[in-house]
C-alpha positions in Angstrom: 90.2 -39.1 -4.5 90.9 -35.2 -4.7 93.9 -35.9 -3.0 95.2 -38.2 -5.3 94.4 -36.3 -7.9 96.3 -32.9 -6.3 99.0 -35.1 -5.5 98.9 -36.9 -8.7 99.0 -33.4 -10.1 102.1 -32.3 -8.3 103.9 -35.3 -9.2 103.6 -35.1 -12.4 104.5 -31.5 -12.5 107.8 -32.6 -10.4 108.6 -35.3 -13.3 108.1 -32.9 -16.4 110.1 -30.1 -14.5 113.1 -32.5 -13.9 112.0 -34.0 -17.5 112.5 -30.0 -18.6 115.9 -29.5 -17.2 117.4 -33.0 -18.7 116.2 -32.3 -22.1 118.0 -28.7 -21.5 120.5 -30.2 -20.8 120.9 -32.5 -23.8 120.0 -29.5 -25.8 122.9 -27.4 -24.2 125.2 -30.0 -24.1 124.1 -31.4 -28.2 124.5 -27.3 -28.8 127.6 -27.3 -27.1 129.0 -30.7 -28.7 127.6 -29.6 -32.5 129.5 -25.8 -32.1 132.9 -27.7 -31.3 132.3 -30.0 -33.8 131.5 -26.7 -36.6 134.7 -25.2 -34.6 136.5 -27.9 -35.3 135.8 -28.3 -38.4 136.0 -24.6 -39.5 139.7 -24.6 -38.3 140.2 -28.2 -40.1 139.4 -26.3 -43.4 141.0 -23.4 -42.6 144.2 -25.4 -41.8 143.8 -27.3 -45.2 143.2 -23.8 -46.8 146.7 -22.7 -45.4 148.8 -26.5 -46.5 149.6 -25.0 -50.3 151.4 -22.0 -49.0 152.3 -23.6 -46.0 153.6 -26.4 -47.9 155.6 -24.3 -50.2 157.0 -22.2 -47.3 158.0 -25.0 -45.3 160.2 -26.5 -48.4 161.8 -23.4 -49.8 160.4 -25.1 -53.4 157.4 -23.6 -55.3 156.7 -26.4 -58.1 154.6 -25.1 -61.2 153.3 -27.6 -63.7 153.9 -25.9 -67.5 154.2 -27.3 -71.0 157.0 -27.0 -73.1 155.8 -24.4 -75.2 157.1 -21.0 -77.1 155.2 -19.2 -74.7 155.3 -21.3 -71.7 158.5 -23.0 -71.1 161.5 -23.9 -73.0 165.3 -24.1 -73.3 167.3 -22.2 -75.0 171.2 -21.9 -75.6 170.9 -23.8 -72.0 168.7 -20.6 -70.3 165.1 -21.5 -69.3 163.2 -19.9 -71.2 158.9 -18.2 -71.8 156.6 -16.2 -71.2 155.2 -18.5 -68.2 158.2 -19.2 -67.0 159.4 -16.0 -66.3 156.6 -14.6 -64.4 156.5 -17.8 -62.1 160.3 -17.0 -61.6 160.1 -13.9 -60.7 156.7 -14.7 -58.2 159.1 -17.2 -56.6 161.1 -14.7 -55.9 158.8 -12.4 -54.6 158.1 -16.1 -52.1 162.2 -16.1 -51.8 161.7 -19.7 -52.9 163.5 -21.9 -55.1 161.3 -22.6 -58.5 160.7 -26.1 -59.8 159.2 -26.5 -63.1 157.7 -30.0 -64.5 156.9 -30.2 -67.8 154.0 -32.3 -68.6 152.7 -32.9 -72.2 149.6 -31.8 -73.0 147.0 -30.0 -71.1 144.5 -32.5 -70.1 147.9 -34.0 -68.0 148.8 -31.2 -67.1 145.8 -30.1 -65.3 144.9 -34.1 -63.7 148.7 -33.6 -62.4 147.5 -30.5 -60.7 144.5 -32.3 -59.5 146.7 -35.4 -58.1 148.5 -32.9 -56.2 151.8 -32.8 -58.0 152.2 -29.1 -58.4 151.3 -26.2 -56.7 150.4 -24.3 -59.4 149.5 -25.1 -63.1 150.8 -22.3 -65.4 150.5 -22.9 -69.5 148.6 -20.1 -71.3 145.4 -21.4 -69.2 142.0 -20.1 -70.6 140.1 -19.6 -67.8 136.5 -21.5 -68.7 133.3 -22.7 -66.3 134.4 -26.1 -66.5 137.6 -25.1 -65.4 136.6 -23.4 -62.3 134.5 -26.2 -61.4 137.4 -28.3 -60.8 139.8 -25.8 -60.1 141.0 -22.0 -58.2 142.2 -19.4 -60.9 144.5 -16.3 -60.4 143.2 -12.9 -61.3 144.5 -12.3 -64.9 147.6 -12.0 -66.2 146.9 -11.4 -69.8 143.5 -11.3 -71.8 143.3 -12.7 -75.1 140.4 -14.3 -77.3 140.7 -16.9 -80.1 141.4 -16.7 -83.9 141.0 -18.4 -86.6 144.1 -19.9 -88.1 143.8 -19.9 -91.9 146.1 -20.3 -95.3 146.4 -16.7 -97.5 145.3 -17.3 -101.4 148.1 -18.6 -103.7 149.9 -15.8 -104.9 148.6 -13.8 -102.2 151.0 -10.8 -102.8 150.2 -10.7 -106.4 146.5 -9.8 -105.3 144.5 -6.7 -104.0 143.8 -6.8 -100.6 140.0 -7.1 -102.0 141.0 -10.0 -103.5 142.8 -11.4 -100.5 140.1 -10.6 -98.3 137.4 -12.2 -100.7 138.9 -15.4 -100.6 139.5 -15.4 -96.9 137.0 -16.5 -93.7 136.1 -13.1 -91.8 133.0 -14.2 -90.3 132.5 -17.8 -88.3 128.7 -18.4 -89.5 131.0 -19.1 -92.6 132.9 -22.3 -90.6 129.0 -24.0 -91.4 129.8 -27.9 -92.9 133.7 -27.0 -92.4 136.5 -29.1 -90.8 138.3 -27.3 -87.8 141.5 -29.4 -86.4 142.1 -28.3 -82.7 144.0 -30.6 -79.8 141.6 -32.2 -77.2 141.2 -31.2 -74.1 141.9 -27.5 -74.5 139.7 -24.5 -74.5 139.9 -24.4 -78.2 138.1 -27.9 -78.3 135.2 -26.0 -76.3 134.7 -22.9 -77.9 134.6 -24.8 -81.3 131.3 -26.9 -80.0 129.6 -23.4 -78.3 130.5 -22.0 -81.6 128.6 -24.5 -83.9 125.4 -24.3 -81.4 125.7 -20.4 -81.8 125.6 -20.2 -85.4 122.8 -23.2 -85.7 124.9 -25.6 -88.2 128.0 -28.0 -88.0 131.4 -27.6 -87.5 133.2 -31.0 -87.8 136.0 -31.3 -85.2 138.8 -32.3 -86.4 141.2 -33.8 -83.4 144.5 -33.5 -83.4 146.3 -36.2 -81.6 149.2 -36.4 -79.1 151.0 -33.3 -78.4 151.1 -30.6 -81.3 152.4 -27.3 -80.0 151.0 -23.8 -81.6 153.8 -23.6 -84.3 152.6 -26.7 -85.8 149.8 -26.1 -86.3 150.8 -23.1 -87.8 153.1 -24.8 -90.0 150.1 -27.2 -90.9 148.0 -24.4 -92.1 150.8 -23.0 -94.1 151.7 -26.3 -95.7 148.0 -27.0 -96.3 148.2 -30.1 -94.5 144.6 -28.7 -92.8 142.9 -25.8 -93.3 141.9 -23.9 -90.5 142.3 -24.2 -87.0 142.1 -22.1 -83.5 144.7 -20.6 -81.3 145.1 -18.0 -78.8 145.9 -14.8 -80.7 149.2 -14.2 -78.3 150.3 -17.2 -79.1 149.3 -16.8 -82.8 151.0 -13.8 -83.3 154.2 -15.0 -81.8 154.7 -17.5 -84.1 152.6 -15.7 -87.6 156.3 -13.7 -88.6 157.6 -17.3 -89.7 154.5 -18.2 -91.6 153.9 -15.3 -93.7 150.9 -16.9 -95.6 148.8 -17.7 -92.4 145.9 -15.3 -91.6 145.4 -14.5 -87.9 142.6 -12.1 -88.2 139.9 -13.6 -87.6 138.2 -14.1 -84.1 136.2 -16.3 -82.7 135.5 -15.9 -79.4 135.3 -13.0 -77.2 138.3 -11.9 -74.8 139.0 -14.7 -72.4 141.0 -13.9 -69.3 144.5 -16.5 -69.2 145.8 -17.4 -65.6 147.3 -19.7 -63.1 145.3 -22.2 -61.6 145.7 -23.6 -58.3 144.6 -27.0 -56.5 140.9 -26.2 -54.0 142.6 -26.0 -51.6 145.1 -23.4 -52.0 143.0 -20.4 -50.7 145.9 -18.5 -49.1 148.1 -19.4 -51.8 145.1 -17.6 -54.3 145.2 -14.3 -52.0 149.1 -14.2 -52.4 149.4 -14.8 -56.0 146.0 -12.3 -56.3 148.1 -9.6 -54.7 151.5 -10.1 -56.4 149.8 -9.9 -59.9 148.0 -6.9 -59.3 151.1 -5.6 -58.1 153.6 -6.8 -60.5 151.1 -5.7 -63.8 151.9 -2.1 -62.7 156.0 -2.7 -63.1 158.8 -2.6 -66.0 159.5 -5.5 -65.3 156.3 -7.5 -66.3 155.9 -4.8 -69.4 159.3 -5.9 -70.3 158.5 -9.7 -70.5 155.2 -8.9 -72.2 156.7 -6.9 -74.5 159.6 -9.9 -74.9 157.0 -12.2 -75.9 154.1 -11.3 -77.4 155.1 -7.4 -78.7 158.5 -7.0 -80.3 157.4 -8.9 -84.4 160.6 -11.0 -85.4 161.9 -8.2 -87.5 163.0 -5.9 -84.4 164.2 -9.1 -82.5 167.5 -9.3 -85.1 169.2 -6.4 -86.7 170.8 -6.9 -90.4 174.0 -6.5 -91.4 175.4 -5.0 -94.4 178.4 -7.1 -94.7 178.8 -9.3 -97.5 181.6 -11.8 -98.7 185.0 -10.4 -100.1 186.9 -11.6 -102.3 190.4 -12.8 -101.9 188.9 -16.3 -99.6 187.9 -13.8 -97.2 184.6 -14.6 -95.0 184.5 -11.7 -92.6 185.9 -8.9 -90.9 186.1 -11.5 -88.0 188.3 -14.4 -90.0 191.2 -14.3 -87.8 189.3 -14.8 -84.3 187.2 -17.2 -85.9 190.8 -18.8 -86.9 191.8 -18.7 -83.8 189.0 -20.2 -81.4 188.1 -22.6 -84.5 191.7 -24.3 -83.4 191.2 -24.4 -80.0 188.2 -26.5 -80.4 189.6 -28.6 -83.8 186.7 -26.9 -86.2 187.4 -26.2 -89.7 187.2 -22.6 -89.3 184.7 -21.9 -92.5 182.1 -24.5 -90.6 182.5 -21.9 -87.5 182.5 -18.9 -89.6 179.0 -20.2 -91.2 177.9 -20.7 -87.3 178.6 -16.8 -87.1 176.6 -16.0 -90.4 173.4 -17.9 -89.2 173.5 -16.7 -85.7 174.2 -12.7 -86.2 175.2 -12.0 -89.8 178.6 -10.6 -88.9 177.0 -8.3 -86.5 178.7 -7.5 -83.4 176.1 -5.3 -81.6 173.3 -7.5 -82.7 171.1 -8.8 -79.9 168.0 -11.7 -80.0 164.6 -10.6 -78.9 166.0 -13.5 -76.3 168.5 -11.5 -74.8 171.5 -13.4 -76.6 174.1 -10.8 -77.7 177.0 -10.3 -80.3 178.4 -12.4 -83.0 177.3 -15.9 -81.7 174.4 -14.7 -80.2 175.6 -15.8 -76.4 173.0 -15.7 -73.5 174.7 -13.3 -70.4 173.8 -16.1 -68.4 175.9 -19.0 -70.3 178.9 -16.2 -71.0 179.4 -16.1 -67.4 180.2 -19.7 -67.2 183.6 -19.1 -69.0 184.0 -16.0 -67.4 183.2 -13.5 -69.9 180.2 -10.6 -68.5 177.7 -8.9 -69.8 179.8 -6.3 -71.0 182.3 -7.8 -73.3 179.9 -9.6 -75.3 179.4 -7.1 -77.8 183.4 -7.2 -78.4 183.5 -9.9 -81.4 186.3 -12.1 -79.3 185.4 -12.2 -75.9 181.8 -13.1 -77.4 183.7 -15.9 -79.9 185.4 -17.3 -76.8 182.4 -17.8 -75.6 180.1 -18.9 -78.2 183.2 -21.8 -78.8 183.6 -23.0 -75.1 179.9 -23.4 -75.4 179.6 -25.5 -78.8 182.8 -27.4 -77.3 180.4 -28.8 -74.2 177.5 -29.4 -76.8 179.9 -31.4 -78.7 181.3 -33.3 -75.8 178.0 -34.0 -74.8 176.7 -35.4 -78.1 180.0 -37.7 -78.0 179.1 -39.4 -75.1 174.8 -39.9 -76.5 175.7 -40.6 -80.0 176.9 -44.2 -81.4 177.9 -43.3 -84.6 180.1 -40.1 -84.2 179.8 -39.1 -88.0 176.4 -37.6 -86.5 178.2 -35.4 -84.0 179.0 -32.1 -85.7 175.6 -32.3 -87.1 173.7 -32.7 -83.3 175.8 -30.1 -82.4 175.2 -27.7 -85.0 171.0 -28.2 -84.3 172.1 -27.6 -80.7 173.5 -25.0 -80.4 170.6 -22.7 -83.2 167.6 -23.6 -81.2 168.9 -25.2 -78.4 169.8 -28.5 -76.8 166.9 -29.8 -75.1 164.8 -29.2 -78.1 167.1 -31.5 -79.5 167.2 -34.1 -76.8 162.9 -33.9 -77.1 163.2 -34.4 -80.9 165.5 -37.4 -80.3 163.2 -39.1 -77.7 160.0 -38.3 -79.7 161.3 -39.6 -83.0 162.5 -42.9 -80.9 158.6 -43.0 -79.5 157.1 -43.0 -83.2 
């Protein structure tokens, strides 16, 4: 019996010892298998962190989701043009990559489109909010701005003291209590509005405005009086306040919010690069200048005056004769050209646009170029005419082939060529839509 037992004793101590060095095993082996596993799928994420830049790199083509916008992206004289736009150009450069823009309509699209993986990057005057990030990477900074109030002056507003003005005006947003507010969904505007009525403990009735309605608008709305208040980015407000002289910007209602690029979850690498080029590029003339371009330089100091006014004797300008003579060469009455050169540069050859177009027709270096004429002989009145006609010519050639009824030519043409002809082409295809 004792020997059994001893026996039965070492046995068992065998069988748990080898039991002991299998279950080591397993754990070793388990270990071993779960560390790969975490390896692997560390390096799978860090892969997927790397396919935005990677992607970018490996087709030469950075594509950045903007709206057409003032401030973001537009056309003009045939040059793309905004505040946006210009910064993602020159980061494209910095990439030495080509830049594709698409221009989607309104912000809620433009951010799912980001989402779906059909940009790179989403730039349009972006807010940066918690809801935002949630879904989304955002760029450090590249401009801080908070949101105003967009209000209608008093009738007869110059006629009154500033006292008076100021009376009649909203200065404080506990005073937006039981008032409408018209904003467009989806933006950060839309947002700050409901924070803002559980702040001041009373209602402020949204009002939505519906399909896309671009900051000028709604400026315009406000100075009609077709609403009566509303909120926009104070950049973007006081781009476009110079043209409504009887809208008030002053008011704010919300603290500084930071405006940047965002950037699909997985674009970690891509983050680090853009992170580093802003930082960089704040510091430089060049992003000063394009600030400056944009959101600086009031309406006033983009176009000089002239003195000039009409003769008598038929004569138009010091300029009729090259008016004349490029007039011909495109078959224009020559006082329908000459009226061109009024509205665009009052007779002012050394004028230049706070958009960079130059001289009597106000011709972007960039479309000059095209018929041969540089930088430097645009202030001369007809190098600069030549130009400004070989231009208007295409417009018109184009606006032949679109256009049925050709009585409606001269006039496309004309709205072309002032503020430009894919502003003209959007107009056309939205007034088709409605």
């Amino acid at each position: 019996m004792e020997t059994f037992t001893r026996n039965s004793h070492h046995f068992w101590n065998i069988l748990f010892n080898r039991k002991a060095i299998w279950i080591a095993f397993f754990v070793f082996a388990f270990t071993g298998c779960n560390n790969s596993i975490e390896e692997e799928q560390e390096a799978k994420t860090q892969e997927e962190q790397n396919n935005v830049l990677k992607d970018i790199l490996e087709k030469d083509k950075l594509i950045a989701l903007t709206d057409n916008s003032a401030t973001s992206y537009f056309i003009y004289r045939g040059q793309p043009m905004g505040y946006e736009y210009e910064l993602l150009d020159l980061f494209a450069k910095y990439l030495d990559v080509d830049l594709e823009i698409k221009v989607v309509d309104d912000i809620d699209a433009l951010l799912d489109s980001l989402d779906a993986g059909k940009g790179h990057i989403a730039a349009a005057n972006l807010t940066v909010t918690s809801s935002r990030k949630n879904r989304f990477l955002f760029s450090e900074p590249h401009l801080r701005t908070k949101q105003v109030l967009i209000q209608r002056m008093p009738e007869d507003f110059r006629r009154l003291t500033r006292n008076q003005v100021e009376r009649e005006l909203i200065r404080d947003p506990v005073e937006l209590a039981n008032e409408t507010v018209y904003v467009r969904t989806g933006t950060s505007f839309y947002e700050r509005l409901i924070n803002l009525s559980d702040e001041i403990g009373d209602t402020i009735h949204v009002g939505k405005l519906a399909g896309v309605v671009e900051a000028d608008s709604i400026l315009a709305m406000v100075s009609s009086g077709q609403i009566k208040y509303s909120i926009e980015d104070e950049n973007v407000a006081r781009f476009f306040q110079p043209f409504y002289p009887n809208v008030d910007i002053e008011t704010p209602v919300s603290f500084s919010q930071n405006i940047a690029w965002a950037l699909p979850q997985n674009g970690n690498k891509l983050l680090d690069t853009v992170n580093k080029w802003i930082t960089a590029e704040q510091s430089t003339s060049d992003y000063a200048y394009i600030y400056n371009k944009y959101f600086k330089w009031s309406k006033k100091s983009r176009q000089a005056e002239s003195s000039y006014s009409l003769k008598g004797g038929g004569m138009i300008s010091p300029y009729d004769n090259v008016i004349k003579q490029y007039a011909n060469k495109i078959n224009w009455h020559w006082p329908l050209l000459a009226s061109v050169v009024k509205q665009e540069s009052n007779f002012n050859p050394n004028v230049k646009s706070w958009a960079g177009a130059v001289g009597l027709m106000q011709v972007l270096p960039a479309t000059a170029i095209q018929y041969g004429v540089d930088s430097h002989q645009l202030a001369m009145p007809e190098p600069n005419i030549f130009a400004g006609t070989q231009y208007m010519d295409w417009i018109e050639n184009y606006w032949k082939r679109e256009l049925d009824d050709t009585t409606d030519v001269i006039k496309f043409t004309l709205a072309s060529y002032n503020v430009g002809l894919g502003h003209v082409i959007d107009a056309r295809r939205l007034a088709v839509k409605y």
